[in-house]
N, C-alpha and C positions, 0 to 999 in steps of 0.2 A: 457452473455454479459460482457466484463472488455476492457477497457482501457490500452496496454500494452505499461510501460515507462521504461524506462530502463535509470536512474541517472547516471551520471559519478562519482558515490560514495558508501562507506562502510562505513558503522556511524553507525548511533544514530537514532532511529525514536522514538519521543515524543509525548502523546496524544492518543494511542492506549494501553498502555500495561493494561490495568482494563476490557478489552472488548473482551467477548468472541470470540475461536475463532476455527475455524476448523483448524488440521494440517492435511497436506496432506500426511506427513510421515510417519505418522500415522495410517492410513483407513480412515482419515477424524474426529477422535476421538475431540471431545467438550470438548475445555480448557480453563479457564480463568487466565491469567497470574496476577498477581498483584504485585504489586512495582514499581519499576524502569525504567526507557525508555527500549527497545527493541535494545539487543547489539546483533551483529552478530560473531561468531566463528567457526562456522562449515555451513551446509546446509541447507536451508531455504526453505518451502514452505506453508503457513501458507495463511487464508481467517479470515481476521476480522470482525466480524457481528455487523450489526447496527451500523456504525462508527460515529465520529464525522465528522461534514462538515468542521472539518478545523485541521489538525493534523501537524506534524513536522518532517523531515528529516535532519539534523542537518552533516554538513562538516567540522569536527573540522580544520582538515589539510589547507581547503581553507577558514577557519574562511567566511563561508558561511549557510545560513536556505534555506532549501525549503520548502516553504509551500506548501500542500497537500490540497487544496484548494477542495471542490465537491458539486456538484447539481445534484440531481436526482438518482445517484446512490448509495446503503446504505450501501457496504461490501467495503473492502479496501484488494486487493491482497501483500504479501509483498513475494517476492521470491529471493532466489540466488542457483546457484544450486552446488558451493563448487568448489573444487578442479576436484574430481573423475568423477562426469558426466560433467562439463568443457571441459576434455580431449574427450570425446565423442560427443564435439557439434562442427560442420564445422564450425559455421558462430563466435564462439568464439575462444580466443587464449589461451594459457594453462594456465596462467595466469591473464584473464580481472577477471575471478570470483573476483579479489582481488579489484576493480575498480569498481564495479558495484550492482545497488539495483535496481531492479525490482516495482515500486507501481502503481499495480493497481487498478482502480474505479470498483468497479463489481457490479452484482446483480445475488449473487448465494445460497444463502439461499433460497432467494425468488424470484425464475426468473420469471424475465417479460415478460409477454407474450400480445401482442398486437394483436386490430380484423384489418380486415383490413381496411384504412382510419386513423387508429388512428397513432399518433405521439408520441412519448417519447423526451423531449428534455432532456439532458444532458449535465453536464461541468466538466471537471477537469483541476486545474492550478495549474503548479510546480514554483511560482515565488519564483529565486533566490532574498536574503537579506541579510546584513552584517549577521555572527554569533551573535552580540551583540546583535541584536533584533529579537526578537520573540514576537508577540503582547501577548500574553498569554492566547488569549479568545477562549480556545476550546470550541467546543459548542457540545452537546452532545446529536442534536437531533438526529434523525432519517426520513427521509422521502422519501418518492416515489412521482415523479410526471409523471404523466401521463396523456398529453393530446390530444385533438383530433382536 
């Protein structure tokens, strides 16, 4: 299950880069990045495990935050797919890859599997903020909720 958004931006994502993470580039290979926010230059497709419920997408250009706001679901998708598979996708232009982040809410480490009757609620919010602010309280739980 993910949540597919698609930002009208190429930045900076703050708040995940210490959290491990599957690349899909990879075969799905288990890495923990450490340092510095999350810079894009080439092709992206990356599952971040156990995320914070509240991370950062950062628009220098539009001196703009989006927070990555989440409930309920605990992996955070980040994807772009570059230049070369760009050119191979109808529904993009040969160019949007340059324009565009991909984040989604997932639960793919540990997928949810519901009986039936039961309910999953879930949220995720990309509210746009001036750049100057970022409340700075990432919060680094983890959780699932599931109810019936």
């Amino acid at each position: 299950m993910c949540f597919d958004n698609l930002l009208p931006i190429l930045e900076v994502v703050e708040g995940l880069e210490t959290f491990d993470n599957l690349d899909n580039l990879k075969n799905k290979e288990r890495y923990t990045k450490q340092g510095d926010a999350i810079t894009f230059e080439s092709e992206v497709d990356k599952i971040y495990l156990c995320t914070p419920t509240n991370s950062a997408i950062m628009d220098h250009e539009k001196k703009r935050t989006f927070e990555n706001l989440l409930d309920g679901l605990p992996d955070i998708g980040v994807w772009n797919p570059w230049d070369k598979k760009t050119k191979d996708m109808a529904d993009f232009g040969d160019d949007d890859y340059k324009h565009m982040l991909c984040v989604e809410a997932a639960a793919i480490e540990k997928p949810i599997t519901l009986k039936t009757g039961e309910e999953l609620k879930v949220r995720q919010e990309l509210p746009a903020v001036p750049s100057s602010y970022f409340s700075g309280k990432l919060d680094d739980a983890c959780e699932v909720f599931i109810g019936s």
